[in-house]
C-alpha positions in Angstrom: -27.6 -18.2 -27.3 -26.6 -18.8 -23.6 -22.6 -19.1 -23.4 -21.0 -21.3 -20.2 -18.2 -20.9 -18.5 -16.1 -21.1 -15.5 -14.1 -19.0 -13.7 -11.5 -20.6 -11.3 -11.6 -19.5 -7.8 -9.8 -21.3 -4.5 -9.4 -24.1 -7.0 -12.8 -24.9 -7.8 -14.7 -23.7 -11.0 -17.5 -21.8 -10.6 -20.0 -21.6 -14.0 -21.1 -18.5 -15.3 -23.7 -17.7 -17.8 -22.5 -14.6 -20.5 -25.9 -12.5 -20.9 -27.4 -9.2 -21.4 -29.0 -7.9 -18.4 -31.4 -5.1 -18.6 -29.5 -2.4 -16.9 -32.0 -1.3 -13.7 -32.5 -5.3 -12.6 -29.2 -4.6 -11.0 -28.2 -3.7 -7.9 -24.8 -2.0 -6.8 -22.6 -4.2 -4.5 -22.6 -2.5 -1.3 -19.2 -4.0 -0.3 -17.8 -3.2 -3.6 -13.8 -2.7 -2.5 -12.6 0.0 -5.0 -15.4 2.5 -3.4 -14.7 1.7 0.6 -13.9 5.3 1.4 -16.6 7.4 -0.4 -19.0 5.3 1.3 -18.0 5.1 5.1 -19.7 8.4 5.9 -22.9 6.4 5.3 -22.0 3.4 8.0 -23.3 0.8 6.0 -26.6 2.5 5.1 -25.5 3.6 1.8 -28.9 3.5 -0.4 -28.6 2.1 -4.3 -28.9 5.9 -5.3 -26.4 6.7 -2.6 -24.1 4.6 -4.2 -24.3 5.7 -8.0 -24.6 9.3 -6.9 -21.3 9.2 -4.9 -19.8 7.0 -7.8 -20.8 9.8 -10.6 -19.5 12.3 -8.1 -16.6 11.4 -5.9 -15.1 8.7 -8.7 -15.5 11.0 -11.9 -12.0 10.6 -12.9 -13.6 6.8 -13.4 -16.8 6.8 -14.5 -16.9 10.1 -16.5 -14.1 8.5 -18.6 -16.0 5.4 -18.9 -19.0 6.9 -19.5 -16.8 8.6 -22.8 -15.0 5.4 -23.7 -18.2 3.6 -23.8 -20.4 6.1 -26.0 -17.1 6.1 -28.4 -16.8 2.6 -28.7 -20.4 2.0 -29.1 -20.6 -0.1 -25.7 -18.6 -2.9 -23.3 -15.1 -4.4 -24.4 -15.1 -6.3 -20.8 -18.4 -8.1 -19.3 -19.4 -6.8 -15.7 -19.6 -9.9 -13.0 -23.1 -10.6 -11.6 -23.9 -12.6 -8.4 -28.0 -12.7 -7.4 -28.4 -9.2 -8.7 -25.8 -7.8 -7.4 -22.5 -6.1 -9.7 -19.3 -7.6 -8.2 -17.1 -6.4 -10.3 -18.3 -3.5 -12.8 -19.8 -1.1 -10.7 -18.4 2.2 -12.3 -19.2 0.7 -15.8 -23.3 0.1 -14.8 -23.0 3.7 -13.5 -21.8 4.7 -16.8 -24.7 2.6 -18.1 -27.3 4.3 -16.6 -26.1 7.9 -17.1 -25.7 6.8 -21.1 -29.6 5.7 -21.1 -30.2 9.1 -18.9 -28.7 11.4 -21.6 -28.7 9.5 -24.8 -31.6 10.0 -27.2 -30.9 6.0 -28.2 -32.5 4.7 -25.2 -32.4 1.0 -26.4 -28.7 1.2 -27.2 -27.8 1.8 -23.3 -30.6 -0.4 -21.8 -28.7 -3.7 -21.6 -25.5 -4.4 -20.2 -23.4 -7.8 -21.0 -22.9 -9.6 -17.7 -20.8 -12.9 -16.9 -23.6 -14.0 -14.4 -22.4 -16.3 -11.6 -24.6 -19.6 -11.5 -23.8 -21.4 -8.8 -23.9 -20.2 -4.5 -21.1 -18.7 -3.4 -19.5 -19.4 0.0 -18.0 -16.4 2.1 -14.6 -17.8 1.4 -15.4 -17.9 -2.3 -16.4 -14.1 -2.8 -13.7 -13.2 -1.1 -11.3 -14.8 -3.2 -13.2 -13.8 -6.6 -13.2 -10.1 -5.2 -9.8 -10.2 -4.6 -9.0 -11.9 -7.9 -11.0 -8.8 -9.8 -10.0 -6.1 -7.7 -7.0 -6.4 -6.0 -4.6 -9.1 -8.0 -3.0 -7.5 -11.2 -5.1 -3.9 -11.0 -2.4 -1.5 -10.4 -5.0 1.4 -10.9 -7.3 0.5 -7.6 -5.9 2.7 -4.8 -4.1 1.6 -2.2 -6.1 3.0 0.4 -9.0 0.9 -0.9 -7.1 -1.9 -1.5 -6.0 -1.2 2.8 -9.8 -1.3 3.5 -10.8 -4.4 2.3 -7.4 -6.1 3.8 -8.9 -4.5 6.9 -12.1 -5.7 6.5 -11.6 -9.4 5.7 -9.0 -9.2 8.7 -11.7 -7.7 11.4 -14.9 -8.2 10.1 -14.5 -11.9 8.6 -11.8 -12.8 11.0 -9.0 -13.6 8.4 -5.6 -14.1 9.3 -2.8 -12.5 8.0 -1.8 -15.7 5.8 -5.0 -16.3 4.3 -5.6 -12.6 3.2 -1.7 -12.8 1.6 -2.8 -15.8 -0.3 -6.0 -14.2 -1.5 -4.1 -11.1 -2.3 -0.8 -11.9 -3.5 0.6 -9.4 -0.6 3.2 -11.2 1.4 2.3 -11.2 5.1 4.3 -8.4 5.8 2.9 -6.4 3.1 -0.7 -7.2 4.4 0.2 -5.7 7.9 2.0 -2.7 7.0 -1.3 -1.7 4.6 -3.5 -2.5 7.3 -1.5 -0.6 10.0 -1.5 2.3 7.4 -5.1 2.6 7.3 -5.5 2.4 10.9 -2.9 5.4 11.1 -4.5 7.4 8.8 -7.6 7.1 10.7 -6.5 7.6 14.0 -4.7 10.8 12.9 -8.2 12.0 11.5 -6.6 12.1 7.9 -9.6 11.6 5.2 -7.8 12.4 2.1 -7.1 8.8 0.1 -4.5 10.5 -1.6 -2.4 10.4 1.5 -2.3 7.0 2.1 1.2 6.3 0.4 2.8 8.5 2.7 1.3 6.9 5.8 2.4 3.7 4.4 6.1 4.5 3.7 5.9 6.0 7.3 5.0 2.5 8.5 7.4 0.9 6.1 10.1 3.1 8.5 9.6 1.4 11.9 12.5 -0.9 11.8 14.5 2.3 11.2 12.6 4.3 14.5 13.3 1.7 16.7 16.9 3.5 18.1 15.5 6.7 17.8 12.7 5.9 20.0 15.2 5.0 22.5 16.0 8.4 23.2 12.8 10.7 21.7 9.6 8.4 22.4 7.5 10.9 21.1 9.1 10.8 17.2 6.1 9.1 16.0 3.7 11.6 17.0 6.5 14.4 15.8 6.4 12.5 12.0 2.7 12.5 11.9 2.7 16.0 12.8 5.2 17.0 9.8 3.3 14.8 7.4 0.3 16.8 8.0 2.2 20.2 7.9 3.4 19.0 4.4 7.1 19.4 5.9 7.9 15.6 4.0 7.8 16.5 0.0 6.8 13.2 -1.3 5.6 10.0 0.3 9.3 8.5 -1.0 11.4 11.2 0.7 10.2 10.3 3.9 12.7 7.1 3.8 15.6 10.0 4.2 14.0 11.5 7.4 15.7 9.0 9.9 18.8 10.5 8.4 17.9 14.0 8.9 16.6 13.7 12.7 20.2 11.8 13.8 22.1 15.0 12.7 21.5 17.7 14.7 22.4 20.6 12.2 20.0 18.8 9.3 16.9 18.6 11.8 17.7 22.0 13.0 17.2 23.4 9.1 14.4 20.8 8.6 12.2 21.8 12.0 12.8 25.9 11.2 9.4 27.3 10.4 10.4 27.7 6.5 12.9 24.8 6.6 13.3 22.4 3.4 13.1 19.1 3.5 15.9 18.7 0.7 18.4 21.4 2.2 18.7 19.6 5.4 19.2 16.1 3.5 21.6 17.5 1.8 23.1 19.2 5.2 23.0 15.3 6.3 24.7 14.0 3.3 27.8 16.1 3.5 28.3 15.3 7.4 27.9 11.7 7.3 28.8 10.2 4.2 27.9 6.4 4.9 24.6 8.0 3.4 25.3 7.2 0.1 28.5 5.3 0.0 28.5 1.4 0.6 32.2 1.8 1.5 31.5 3.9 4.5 28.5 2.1 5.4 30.4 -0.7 6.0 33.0 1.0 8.1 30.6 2.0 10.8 28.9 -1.5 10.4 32.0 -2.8 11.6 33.1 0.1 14.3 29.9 -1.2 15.8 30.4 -5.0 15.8 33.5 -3.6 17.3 32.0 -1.6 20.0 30.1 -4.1 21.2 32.2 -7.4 20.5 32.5 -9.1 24.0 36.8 -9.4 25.3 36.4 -12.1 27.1 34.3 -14.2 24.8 36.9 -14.1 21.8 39.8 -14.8 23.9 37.6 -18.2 25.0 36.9 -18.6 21.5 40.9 -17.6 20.4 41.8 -20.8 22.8 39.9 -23.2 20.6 39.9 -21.6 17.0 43.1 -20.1 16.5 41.3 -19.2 13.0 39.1 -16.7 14.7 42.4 -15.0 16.4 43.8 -14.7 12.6 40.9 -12.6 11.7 41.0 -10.4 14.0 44.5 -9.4 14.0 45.0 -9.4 10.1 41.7 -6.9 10.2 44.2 -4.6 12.5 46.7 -5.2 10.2 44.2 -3.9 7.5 43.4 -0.9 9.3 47.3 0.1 10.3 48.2 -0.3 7.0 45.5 2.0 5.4 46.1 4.7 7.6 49.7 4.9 7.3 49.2 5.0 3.4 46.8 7.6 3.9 49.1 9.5 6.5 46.4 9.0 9.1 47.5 8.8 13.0 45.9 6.8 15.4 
């Protein structure tokens, strides 16, 4: 018996059929997002054997497990998505498939495959937004740098803008940009290791931070991507402290030293300024700066109309003269 049903994509229902397919009527999806990286080296001329041998191969920590959890349970708990032949989503569990019906004396058993088979024609807009629905939305285990690569893709190839890919995605716009900038910095520094990619996007994450130290060292960026590839930045999290270690010059002298440790000089950092971790002195140098640059003869404009304004600013000295004399501090 044939079951129907719909899946809900864009706000539109698309029907699907629920069958069992015979396992080798099915192609690979050559797009697929979750394998991107493993099949760039073949510039889009990844054969069907290509793709299930670098699957088995590359993505073993994935389809060996499968291959397990299958045999075990005595087959699918999920159906694979089907679209003319081709395996949108459910690419790793036909590869599992396949290598079950390879090795298993129960040929049969492993022969068929249950498949939610799409029904209807898809526009380009449509299987972008079911991908994205399968692969990206709610799947914390797909890697970032994968999930980077198809942001990337449906930006340049298919000419997406930054809001439509959030919407599709549930990144925010902001999110969306840093992940593709990520990639692209990976890429440009020649970094082929997936498992970087955090880093490279906490490094991205920092630019707001740079932006004064640029001022006066153009050439940080290039100096970061250099440490993160001598391994200098622990974790892809610690590299949120380094802004604190490069503005003191004793904590970037212990961190640049051939041996030097990341955590020593942080520490090093710590101790000589402590608005690091305290709120309280955070605020003080907050307000040192609005000081610093406050403009004279603005306020005493503004003290002419608003003698509210004037208030503030003299009960704030008041504040200050009255701290430091309780703490016996001369100024």
């Amino acid at each position: 018996m044939v079951e129907e049903n719909f899946f809900s994509v864009g706000g539109e229902n698309v029907p699907f059929e629920i069958k069992s397919l015979d396992i080798f009527s099915l192609n690979y999806y050559p797009q697929n997002p979750r394998i991107g990286s493993i099949l760039e080296r073949f510039q889009g001329n990844a054969t069907q054997d290509d793709i299930e041998r670098e699957m088995w191969e590359k993505l073993e920590y994935i389809t060996h497990d499968l291959y397990r959890d299958i045999r075990e349970n005595g087959g699918l708990q999920d159906e694979i998505i089907v679209y003319n032949n081709e395996v949108l989503e459910g690419n790793s569990r036909l590869c599992a498939y396949r290598h079950l019906y390879k090795n298993e004396s129960d040929k049969e058993r492993w022969k068929y495959i249950r498949a939610k088979v799409i029904k209807s024609p898809l526009t380009h807009k449509q299987l972008n937004t079911l991908l994205c629905q399968q692969h990206i939305k709610g799947k914390k285990e797909w890697d970032p740098f994968e999930k980077a690569a198809y942001m990337l893709r449906m930006n340049e190839d298919d000419k997406m803008e930054f809001e439509e890919i959030s919407k599709l995605t549930n990144f925010s716009v902001n999110e969306v940009k840093n992940h593709i900038k990520a990639f692209k910095l990976m890429k440009s520094e020649g970094v082929n290791d997936v498992r970087e990619f955090s880093i490279y996007l906490e490094k991205v994450k920092l630019d707001p931070q740079l932006g004064s130290i640029r001022k006066v060292e153009p050439d940080i960026d290039s100096k970061i991507n250099r440490w993160i590839k001598e391994k200098k930045i622990p974790e892809a999290k610690a590299i949120r402290k380094l802004p604190i270690i490069i503005r003191d010059k004793k904590a970037r002298y212990v961190f640049e030293k051939k041996d030097g440790d990341f955590d020593e000089a942080f520490v090093i950092a710590k101790k000589r300024n402590p608005s690091v971790d305290s709120t309280f002195y955070r605020q003080i140098d907050e307000t040192a700066k609005l000081l610093r640059d406050a403009k004279p003869e603005q306020l005493r404009e503004e003290f002419e109309t608003d003698k509210h304004k004037k208030f503030k600013i003299k009960n704030l000295a008041k504040e200050v003269k009255k701290l430091c004399k309780n703490l016996g501090l001369e100024y």
